[in-house]
HTML snippet that shows the backbone in 3Dmol.js (N, CA, C, O; Angstrom):
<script src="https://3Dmol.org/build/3Dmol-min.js"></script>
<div id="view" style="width:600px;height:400px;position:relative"></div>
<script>
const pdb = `
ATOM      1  N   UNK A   1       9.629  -1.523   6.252  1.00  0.00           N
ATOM      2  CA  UNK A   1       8.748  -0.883   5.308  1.00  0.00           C
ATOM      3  C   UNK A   1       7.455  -1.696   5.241  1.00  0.00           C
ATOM      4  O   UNK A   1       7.482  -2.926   5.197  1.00  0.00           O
ATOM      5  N   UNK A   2       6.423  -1.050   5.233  1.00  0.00           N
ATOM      6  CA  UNK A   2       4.867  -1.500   5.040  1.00  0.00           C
ATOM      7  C   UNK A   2       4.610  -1.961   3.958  1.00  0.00           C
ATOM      8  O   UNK A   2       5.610  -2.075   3.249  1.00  0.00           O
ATOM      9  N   UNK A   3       3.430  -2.371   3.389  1.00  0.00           N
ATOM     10  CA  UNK A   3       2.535  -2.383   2.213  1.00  0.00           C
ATOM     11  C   UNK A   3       1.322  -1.352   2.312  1.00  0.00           C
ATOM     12  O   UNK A   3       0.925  -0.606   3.207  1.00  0.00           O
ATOM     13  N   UNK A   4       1.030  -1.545   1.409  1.00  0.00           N
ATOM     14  CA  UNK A   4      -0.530  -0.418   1.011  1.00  0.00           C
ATOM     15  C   UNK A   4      -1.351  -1.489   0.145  1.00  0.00           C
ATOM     16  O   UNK A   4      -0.668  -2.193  -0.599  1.00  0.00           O
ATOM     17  N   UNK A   5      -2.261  -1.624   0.152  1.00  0.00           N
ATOM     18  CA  UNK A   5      -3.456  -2.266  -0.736  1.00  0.00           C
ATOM     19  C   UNK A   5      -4.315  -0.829  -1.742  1.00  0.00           C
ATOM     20  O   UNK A   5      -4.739   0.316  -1.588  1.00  0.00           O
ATOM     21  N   UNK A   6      -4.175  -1.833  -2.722  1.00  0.00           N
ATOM     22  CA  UNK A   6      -4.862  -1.352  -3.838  1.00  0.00           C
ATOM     23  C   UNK A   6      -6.754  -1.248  -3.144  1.00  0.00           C
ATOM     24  O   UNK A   6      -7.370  -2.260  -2.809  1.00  0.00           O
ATOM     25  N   UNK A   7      -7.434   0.386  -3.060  1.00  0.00           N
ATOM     26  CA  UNK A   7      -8.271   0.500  -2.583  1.00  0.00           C
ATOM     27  C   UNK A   7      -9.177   1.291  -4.194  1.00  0.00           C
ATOM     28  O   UNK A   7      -8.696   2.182  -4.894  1.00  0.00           O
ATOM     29  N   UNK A   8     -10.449   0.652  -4.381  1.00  0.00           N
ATOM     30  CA  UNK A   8     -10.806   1.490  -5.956  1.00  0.00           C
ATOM     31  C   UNK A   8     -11.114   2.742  -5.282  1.00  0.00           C
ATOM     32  O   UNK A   8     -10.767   3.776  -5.853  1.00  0.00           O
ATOM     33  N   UNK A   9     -11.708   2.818  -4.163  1.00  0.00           N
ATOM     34  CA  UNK A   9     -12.585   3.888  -4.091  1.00  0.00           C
ATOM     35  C   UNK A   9     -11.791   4.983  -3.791  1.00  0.00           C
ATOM     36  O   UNK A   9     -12.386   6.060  -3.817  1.00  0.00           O
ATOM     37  N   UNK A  10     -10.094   5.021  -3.392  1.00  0.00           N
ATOM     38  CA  UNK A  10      -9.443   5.713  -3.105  1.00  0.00           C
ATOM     39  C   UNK A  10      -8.429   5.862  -4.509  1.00  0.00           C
ATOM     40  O   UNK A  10      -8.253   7.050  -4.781  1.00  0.00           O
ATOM     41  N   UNK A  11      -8.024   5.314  -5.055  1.00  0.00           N
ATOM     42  CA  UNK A  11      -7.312   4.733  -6.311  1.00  0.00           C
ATOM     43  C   UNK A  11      -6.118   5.029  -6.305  1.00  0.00           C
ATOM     44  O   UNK A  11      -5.579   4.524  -5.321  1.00  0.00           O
ATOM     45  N   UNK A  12      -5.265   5.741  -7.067  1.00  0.00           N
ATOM     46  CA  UNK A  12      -3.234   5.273  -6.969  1.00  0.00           C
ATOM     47  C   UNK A  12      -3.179   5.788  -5.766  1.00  0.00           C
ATOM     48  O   UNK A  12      -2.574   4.938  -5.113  1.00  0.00           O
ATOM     49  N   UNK A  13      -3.482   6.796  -4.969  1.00  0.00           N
ATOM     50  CA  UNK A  13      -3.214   7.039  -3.704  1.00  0.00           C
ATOM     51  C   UNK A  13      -3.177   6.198  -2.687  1.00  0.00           C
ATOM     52  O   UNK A  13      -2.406   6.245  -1.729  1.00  0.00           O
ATOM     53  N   UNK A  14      -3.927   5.508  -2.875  1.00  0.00           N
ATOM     54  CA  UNK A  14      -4.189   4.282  -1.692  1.00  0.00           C
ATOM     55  C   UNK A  14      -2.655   3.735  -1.743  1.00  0.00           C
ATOM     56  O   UNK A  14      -2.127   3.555  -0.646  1.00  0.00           O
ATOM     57  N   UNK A  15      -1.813   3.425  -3.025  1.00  0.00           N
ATOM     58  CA  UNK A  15      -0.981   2.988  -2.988  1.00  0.00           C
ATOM     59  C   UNK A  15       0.451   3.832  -3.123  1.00  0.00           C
ATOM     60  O   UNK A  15       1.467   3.207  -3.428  1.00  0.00           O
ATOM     61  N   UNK A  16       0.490   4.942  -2.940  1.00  0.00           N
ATOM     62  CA  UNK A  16       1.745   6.371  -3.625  1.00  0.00           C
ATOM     63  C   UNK A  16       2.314   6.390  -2.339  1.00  0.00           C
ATOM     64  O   UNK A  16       1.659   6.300  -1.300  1.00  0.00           O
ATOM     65  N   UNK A  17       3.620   6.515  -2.416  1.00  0.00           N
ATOM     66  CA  UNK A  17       4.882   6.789  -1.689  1.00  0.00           C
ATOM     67  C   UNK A  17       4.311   8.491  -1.542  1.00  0.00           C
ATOM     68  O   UNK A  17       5.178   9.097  -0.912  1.00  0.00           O
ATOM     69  N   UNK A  18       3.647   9.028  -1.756  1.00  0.00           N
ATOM     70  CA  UNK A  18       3.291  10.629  -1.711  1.00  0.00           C
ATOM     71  C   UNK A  18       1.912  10.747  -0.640  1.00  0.00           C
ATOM     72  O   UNK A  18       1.103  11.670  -0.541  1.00  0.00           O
ATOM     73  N   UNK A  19       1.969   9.754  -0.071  1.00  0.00           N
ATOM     74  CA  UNK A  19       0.621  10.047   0.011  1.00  0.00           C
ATOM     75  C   UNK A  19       0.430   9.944   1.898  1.00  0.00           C
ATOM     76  O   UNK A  19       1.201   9.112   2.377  1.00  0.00           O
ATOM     77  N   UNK A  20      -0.372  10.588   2.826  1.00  0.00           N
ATOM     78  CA  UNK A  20      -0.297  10.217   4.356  1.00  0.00           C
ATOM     79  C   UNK A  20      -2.301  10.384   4.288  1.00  0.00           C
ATOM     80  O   UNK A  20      -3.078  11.298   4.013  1.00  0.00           O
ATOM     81  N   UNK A  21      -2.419   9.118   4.659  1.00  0.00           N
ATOM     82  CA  UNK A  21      -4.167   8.986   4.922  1.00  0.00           C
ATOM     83  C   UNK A  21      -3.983   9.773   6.630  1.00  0.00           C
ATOM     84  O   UNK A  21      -3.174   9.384   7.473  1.00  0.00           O
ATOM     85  N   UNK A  22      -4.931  10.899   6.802  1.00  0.00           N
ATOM     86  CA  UNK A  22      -5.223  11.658   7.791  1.00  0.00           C
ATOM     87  C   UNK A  22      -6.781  11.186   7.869  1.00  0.00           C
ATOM     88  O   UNK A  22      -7.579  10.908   6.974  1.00  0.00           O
ATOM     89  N   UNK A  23      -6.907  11.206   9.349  1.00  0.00           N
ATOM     90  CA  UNK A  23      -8.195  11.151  10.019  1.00  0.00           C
ATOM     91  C   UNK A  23      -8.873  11.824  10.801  1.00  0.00           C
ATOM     92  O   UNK A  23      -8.410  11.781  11.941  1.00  0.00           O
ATOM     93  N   UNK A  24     -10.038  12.615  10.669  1.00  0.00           N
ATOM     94  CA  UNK A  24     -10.375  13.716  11.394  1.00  0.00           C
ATOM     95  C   UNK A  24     -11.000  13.488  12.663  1.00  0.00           C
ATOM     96  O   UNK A  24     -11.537  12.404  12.896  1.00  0.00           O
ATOM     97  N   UNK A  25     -10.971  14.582  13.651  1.00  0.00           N
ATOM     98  CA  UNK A  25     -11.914  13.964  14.780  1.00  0.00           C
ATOM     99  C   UNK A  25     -12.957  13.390  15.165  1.00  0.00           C
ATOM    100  O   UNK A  25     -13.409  12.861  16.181  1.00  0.00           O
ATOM    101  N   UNK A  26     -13.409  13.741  13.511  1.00  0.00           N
ATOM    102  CA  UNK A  26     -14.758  13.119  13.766  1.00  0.00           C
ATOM    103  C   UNK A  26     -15.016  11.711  12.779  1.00  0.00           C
ATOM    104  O   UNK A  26     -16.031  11.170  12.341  1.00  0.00           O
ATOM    105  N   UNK A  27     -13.512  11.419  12.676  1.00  0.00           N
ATOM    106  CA  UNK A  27     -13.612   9.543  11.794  1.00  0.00           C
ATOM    107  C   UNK A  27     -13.626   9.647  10.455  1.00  0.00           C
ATOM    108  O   UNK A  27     -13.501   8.672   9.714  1.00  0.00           O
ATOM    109  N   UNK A  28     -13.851  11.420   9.865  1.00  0.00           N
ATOM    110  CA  UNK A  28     -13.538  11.314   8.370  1.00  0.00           C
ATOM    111  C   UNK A  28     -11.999  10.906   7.869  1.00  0.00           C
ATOM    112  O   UNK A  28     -11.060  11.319   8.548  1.00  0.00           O
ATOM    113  N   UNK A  29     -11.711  10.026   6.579  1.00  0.00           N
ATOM    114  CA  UNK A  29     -10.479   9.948   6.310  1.00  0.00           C
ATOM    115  C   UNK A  29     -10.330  10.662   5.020  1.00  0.00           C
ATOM    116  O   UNK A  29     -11.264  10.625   4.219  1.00  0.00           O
ATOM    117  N   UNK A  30      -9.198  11.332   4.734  1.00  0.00           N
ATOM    118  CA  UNK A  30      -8.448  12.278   3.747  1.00  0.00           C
ATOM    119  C   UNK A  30      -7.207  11.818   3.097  1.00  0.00           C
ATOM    120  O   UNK A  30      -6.364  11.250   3.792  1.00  0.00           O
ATOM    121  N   UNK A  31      -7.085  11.929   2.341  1.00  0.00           N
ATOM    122  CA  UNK A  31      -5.702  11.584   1.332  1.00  0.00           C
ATOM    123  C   UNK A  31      -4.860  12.875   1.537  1.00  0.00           C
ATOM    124  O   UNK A  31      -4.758  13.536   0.503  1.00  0.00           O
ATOM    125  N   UNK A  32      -4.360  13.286   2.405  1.00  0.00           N
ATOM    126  CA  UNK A  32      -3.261  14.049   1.774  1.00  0.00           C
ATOM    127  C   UNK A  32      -1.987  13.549   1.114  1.00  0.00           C
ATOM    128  O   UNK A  32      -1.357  12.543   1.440  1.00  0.00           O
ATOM    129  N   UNK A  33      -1.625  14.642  -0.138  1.00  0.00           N
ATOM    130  CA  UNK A  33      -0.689  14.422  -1.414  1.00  0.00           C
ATOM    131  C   UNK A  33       0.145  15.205  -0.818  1.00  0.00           C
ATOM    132  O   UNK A  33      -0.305  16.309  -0.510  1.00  0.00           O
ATOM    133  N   UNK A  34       1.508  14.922  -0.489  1.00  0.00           N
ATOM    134  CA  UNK A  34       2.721  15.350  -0.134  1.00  0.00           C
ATOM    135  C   UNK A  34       3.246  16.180  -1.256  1.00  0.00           C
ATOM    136  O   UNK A  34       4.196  16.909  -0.970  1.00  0.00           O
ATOM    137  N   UNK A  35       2.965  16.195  -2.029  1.00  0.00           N
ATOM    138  CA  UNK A  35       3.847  16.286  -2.896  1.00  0.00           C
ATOM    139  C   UNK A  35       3.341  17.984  -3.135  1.00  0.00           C
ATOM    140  O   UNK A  35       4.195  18.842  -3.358  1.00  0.00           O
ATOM    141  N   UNK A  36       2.448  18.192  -3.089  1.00  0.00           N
ATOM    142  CA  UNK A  36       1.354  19.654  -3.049  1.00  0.00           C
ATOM    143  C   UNK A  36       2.421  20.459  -2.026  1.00  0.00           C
ATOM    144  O   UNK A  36       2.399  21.682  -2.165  1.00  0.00           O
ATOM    145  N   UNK A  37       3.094  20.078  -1.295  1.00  0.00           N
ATOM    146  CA  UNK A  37       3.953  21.404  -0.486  1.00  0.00           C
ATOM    147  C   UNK A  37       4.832  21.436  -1.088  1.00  0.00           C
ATOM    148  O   UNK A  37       5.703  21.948  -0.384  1.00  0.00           O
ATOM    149  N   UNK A  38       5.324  21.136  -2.287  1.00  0.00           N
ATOM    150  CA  UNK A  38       6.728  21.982  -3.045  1.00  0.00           C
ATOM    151  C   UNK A  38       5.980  22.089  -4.571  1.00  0.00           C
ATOM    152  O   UNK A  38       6.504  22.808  -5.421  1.00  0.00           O
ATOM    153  N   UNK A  39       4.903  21.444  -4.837  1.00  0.00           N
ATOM    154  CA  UNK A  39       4.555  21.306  -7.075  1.00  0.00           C
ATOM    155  C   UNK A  39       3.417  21.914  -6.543  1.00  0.00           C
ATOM    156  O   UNK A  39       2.823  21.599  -5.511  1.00  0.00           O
ATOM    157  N   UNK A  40       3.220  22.606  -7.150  1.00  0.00           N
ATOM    158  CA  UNK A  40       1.149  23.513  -7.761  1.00  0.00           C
ATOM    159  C   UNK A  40       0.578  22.605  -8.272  1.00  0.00           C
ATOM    160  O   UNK A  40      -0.586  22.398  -7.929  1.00  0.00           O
ATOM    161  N   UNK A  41       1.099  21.904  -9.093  1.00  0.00           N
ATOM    162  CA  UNK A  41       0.505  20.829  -9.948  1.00  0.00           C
ATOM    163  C   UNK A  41      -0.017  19.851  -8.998  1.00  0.00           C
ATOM    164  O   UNK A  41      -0.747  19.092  -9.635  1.00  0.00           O
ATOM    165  N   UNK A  42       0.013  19.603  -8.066  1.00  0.00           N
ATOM    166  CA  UNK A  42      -0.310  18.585  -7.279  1.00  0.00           C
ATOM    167  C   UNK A  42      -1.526  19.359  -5.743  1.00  0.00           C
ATOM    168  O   UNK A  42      -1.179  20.000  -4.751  1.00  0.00           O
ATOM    169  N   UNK A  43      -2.898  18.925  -6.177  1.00  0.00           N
ATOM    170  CA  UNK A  43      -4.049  19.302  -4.771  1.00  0.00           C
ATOM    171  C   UNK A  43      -3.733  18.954  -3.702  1.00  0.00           C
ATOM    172  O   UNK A  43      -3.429  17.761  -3.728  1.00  0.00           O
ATOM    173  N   UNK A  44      -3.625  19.480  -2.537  1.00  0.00           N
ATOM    174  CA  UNK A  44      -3.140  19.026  -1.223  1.00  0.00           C
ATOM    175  C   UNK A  44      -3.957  17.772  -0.940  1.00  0.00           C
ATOM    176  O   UNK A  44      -3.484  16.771  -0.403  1.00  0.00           O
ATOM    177  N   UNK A  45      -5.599  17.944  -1.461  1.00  0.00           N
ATOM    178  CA  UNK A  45      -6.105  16.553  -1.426  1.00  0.00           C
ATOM    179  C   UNK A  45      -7.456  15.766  -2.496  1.00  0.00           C
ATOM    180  O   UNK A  45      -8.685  15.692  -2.469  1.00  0.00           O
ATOM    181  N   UNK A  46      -6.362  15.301  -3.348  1.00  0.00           N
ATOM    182  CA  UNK A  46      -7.281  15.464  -4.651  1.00  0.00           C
ATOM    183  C   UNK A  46      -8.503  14.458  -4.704  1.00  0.00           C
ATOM    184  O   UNK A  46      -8.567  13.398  -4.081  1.00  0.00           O
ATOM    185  N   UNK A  47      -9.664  15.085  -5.740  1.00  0.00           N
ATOM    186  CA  UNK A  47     -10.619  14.056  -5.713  1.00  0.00           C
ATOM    187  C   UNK A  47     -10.663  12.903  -5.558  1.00  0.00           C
ATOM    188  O   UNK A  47      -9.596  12.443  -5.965  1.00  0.00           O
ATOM    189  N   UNK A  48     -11.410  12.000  -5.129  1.00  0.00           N
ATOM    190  CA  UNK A  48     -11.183  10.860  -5.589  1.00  0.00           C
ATOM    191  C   UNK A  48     -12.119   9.375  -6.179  1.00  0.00           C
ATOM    192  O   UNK A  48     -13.203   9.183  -5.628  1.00  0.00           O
ATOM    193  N   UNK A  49     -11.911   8.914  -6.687  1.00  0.00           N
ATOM    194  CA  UNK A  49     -10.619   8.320  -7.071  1.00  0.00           C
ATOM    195  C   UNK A  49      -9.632   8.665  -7.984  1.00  0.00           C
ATOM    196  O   UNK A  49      -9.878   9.347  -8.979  1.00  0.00           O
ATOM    197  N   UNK A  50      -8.559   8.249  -7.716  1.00  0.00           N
ATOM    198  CA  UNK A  50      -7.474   8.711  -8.710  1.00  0.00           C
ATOM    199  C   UNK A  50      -7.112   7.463  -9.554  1.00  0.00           C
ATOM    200  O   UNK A  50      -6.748   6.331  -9.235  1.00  0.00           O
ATOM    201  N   UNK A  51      -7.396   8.220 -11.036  1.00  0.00           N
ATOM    202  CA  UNK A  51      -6.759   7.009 -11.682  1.00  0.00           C
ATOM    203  C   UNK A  51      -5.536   7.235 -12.523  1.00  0.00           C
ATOM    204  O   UNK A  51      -4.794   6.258 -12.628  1.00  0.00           O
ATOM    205  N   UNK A  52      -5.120   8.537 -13.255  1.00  0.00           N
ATOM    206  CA  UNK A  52      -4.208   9.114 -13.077  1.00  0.00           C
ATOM    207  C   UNK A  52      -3.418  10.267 -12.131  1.00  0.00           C
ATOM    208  O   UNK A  52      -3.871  11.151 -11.405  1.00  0.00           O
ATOM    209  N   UNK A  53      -1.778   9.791 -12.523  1.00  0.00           N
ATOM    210  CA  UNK A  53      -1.549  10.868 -11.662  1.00  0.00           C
ATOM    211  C   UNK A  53       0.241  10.556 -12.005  1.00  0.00           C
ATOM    212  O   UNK A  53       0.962   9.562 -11.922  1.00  0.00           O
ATOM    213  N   UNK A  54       0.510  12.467 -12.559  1.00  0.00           N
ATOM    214  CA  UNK A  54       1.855  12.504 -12.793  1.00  0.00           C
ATOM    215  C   UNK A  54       2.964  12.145 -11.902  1.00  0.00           C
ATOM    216  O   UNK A  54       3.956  11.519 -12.276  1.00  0.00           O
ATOM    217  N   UNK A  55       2.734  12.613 -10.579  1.00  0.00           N
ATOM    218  CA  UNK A  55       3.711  12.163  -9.336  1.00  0.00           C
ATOM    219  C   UNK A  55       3.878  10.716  -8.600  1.00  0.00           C
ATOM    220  O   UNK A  55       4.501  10.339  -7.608  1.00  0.00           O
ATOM    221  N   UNK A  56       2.971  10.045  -9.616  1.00  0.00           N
ATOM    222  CA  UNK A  56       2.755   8.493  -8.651  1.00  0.00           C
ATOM    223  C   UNK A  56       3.985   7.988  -8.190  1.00  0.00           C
ATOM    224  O   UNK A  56       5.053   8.306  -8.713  1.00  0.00           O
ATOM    225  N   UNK A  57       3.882   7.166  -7.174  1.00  0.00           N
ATOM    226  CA  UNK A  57       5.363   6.550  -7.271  1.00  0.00           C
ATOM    227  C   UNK A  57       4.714   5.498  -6.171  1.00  0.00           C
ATOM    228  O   UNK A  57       4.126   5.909  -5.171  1.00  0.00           O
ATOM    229  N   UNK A  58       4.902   3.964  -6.497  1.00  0.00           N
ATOM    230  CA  UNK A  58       4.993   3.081  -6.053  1.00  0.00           C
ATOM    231  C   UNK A  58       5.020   2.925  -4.408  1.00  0.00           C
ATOM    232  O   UNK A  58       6.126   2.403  -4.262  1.00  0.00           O
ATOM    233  N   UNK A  59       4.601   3.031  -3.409  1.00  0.00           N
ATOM    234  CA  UNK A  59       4.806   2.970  -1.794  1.00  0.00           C
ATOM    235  C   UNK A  59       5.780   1.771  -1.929  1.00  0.00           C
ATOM    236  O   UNK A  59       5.399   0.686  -2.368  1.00  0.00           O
ATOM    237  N   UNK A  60       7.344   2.069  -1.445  1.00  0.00           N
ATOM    238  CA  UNK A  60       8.440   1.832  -0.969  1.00  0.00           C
ATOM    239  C   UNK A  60       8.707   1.140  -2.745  1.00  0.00           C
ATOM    240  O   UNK A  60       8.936  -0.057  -2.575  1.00  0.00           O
ATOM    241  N   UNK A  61       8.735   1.334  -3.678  1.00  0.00           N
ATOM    242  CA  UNK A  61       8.979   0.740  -5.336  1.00  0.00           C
ATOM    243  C   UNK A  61       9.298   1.716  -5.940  1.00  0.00           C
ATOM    244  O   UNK A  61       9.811   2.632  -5.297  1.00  0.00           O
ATOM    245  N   UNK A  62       9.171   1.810  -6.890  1.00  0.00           N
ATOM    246  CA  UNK A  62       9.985   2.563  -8.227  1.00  0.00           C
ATOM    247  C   UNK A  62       8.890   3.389  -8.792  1.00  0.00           C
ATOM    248  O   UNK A  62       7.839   2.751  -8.844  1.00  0.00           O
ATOM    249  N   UNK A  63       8.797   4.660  -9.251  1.00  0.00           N
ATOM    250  CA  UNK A  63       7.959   5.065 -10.492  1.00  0.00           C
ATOM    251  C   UNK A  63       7.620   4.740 -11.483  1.00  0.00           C
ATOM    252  O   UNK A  63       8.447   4.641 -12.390  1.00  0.00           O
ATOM    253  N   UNK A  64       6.039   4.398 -11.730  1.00  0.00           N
ATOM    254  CA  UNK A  64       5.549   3.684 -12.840  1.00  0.00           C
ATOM    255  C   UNK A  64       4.929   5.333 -14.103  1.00  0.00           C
ATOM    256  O   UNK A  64       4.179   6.285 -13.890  1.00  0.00           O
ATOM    257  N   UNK A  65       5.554   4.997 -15.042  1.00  0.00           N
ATOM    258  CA  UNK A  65       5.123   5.796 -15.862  1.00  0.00           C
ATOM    259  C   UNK A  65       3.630   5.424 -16.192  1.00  0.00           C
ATOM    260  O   UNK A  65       2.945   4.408 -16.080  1.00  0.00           O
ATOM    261  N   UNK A  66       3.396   6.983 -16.749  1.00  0.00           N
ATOM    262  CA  UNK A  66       1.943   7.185 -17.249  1.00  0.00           C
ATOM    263  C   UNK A  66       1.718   6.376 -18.612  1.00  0.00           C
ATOM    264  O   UNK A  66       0.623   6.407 -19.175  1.00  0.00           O
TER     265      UNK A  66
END
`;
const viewer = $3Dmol.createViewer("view");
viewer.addModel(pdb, "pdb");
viewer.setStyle({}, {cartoon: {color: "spectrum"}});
viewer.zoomTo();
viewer.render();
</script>
């Protein structure tokens, strides 16, 4: 299992067990939120930064409540 670094400009995503950074052909990077293919509640790729967020969950840790 990896780590993730705490990034501001990206924010809990940088660090969410929900989360796969995609890169486009042309070098843009994207947050996609996993979690958006089964909850509505969740943007396939939400603004950012994120500073809340109901689905967070720790990359390879536990869920930290809101």
């Amino acid at each position: 299992m990896g780590s993730r670094s705490f990034d501001p400009a990206v924010g809990l995503c940088s660090m969410c067990e929900h989360v796969r950074r995609v890169e486009s052909g042309k070098g843009a990077t994207f947050w996609l939120c996993d979690l958006s293919k089964s909850d509505s509640r969740f943007r396939k790729y939400p603004p950012l930064p994120v500073s809340r967020c109901a689905g967070f969950q720790l990359y390879g840790g536990t869920p930290l409540s809101e």
